[in-house]
Backbone bond lengths (Angstrom), bond angles and torsions (degrees), N, CA, C in turn:
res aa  C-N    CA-C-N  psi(-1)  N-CA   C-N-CA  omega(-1)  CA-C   N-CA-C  phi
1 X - - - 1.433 - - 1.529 108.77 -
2 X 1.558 106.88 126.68 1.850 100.96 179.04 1.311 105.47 -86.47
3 X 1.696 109.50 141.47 1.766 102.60 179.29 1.551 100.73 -125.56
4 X 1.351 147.53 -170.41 0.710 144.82 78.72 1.548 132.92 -44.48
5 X 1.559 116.38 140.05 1.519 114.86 -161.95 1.864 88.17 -135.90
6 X 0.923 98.48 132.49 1.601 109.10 152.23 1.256 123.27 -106.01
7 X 1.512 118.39 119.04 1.893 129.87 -150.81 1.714 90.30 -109.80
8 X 1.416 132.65 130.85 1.227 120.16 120.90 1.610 110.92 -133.45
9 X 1.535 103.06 127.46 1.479 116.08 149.41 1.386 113.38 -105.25
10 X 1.888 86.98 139.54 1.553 112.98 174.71 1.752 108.55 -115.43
11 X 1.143 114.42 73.24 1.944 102.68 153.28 1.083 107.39 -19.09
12 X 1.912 122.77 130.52 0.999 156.43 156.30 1.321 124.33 -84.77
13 X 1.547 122.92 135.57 1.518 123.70 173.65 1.633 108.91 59.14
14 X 1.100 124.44 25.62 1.542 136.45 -172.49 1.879 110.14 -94.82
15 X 1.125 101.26 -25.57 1.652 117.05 -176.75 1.791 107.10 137.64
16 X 1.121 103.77 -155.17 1.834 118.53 -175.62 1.702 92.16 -103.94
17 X 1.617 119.26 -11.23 1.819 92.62 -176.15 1.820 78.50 -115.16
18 X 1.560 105.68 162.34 1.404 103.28 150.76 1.777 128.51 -142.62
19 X 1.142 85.07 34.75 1.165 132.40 -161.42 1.489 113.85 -61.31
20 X 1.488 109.18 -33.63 1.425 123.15 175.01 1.881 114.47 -77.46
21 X 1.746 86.80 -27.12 1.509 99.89 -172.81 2.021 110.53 -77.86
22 X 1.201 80.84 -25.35 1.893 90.03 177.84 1.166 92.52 -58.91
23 X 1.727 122.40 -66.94 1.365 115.42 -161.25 1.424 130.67 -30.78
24 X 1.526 99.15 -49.32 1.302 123.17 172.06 1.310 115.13 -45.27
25 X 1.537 118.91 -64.21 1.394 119.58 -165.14 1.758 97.62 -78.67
26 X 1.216 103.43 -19.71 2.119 94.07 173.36 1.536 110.33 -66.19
27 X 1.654 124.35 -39.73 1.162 124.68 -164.86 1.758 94.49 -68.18
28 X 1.537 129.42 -47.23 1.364 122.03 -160.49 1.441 99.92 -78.66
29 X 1.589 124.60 -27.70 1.795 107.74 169.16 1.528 102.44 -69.92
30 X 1.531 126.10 -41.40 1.423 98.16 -171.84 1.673 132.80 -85.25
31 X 1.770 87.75 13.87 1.915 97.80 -176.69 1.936 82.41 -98.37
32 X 1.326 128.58 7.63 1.510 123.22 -178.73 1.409 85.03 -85.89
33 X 1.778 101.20 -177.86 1.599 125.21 -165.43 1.564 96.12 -130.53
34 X 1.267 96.17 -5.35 2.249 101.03 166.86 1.486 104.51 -64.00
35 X 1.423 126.67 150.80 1.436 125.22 149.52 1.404 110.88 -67.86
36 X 1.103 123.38 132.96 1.569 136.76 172.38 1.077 126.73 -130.68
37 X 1.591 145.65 118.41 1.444 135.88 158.85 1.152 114.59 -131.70
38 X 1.652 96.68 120.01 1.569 111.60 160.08 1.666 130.69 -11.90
39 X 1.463 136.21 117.01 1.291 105.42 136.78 1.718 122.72 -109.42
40 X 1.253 99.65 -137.69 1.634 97.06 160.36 1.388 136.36 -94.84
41 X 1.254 91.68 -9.74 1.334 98.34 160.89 2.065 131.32 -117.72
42 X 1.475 91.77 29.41 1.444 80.92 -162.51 1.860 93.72 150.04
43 X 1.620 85.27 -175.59 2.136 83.60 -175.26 1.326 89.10 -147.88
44 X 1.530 109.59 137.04 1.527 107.10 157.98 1.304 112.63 -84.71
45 X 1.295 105.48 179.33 1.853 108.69 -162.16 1.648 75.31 -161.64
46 X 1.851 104.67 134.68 1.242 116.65 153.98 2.042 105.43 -133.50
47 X 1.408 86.52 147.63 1.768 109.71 -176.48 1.332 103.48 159.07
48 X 1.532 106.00 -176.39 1.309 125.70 179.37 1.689 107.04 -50.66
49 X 1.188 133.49 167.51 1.191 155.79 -161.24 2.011 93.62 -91.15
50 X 0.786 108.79 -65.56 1.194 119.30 -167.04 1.422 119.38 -67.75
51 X 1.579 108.57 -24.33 1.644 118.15 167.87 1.274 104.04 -87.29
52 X 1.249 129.27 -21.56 1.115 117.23 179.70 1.582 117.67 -79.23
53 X 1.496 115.60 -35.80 1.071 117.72 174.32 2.300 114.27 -76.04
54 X 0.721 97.02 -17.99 1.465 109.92 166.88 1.396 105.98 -65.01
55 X 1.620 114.45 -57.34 1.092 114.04 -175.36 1.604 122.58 -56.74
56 X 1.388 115.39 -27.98 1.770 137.53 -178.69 1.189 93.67 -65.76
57 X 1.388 136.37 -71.26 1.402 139.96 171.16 1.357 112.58 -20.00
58 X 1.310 119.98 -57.25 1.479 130.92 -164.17 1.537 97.42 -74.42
59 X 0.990 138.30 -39.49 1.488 152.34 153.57 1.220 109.93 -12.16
60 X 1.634 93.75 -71.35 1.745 125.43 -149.14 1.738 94.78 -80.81
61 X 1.652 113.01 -22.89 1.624 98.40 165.39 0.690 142.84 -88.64
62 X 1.642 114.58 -23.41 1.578 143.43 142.45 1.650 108.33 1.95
63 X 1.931 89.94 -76.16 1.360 109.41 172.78 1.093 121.95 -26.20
64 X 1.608 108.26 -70.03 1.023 133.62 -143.94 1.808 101.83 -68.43
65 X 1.528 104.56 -42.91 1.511 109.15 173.71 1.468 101.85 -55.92
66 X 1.298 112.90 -41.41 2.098 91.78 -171.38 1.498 112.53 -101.93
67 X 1.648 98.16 51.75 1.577 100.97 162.31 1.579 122.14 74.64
68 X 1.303 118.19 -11.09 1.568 125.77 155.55 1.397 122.14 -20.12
69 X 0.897 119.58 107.02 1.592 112.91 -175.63 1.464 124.81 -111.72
70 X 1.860 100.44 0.82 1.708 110.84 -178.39 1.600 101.07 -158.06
71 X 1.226 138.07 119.65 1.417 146.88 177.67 1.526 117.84 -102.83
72 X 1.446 148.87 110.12 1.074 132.04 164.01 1.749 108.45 -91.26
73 X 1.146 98.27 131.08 1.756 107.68 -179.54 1.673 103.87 -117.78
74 X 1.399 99.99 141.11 1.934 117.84 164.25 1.230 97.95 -134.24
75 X 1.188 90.99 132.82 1.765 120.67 169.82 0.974 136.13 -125.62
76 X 1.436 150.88 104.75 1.160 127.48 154.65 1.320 125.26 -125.86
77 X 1.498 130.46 176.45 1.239 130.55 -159.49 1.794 114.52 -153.84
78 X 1.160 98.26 133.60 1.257 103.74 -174.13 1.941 93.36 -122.36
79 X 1.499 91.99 157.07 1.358 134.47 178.01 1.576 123.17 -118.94
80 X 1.346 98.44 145.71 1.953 103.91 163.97 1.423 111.45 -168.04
81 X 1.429 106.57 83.69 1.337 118.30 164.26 1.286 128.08 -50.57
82 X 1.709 132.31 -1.46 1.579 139.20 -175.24 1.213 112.91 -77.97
83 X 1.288 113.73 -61.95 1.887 148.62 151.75 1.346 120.18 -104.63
84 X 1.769 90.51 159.22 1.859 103.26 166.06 1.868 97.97 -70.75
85 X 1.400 121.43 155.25 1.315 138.02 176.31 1.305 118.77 -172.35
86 X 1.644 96.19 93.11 1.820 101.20 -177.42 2.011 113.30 -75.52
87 X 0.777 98.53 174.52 1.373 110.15 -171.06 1.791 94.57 -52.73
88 X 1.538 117.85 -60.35 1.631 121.52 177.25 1.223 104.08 -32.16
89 X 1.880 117.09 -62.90 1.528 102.57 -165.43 1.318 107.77 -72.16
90 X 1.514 147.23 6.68 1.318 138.48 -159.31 1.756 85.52 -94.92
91 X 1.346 115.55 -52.68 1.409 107.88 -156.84 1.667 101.65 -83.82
92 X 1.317 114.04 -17.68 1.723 108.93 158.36 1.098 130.97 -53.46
93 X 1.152 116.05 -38.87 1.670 133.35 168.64 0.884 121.04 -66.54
94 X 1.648 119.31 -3.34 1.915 124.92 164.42 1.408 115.73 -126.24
95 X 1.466 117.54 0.96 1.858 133.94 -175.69 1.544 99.73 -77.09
């Protein structure tokens, strides 16, 4: 199933910046084959359901390699089984 997903992870107990830790999780979405773009609060991600959640994993080990010891994650995900509708045409349809 293709979704759009809205991703934010926040590293926990890491300090007051986490800023170094984004980097990290930006380099493993942008070594992915999902479309992804940053905002400020977070990145959407469009593809299958299941790469996308693969892709969170790969995230969450990232972490896990640089000593992370607590992750807060928000997610959500939208669907449209009628038509194809990438994230571009979603925000065209309100520009």
């Amino acid at each position: 199933m293709k979704v759009v997903a809205d991703l934010c992870i926040v590293p926990m107990a890491v300090g007051p910046s986490v800023s170094s830790y984004v980097k990290e999780i930006k380099a493993v979405i942008d070594a992915s084959p999902l479309h992804a773009e940053m905002h400020a609060n977070g990145t959407n991600i469009e593809g299958e359901l299941g790469d996308i959640c693969q892709l969170i994993e790969q995230c969450e080990a990232r972490l896990s390699e640089l000593g992370v010891q607590r992750v807060f994650y928000t997610m959500t995900f939208g669907s449209r089984r009628d038509k194809q509708q990438s994230m571009a045409d979603k925000l065209n349809a309100v520009l």
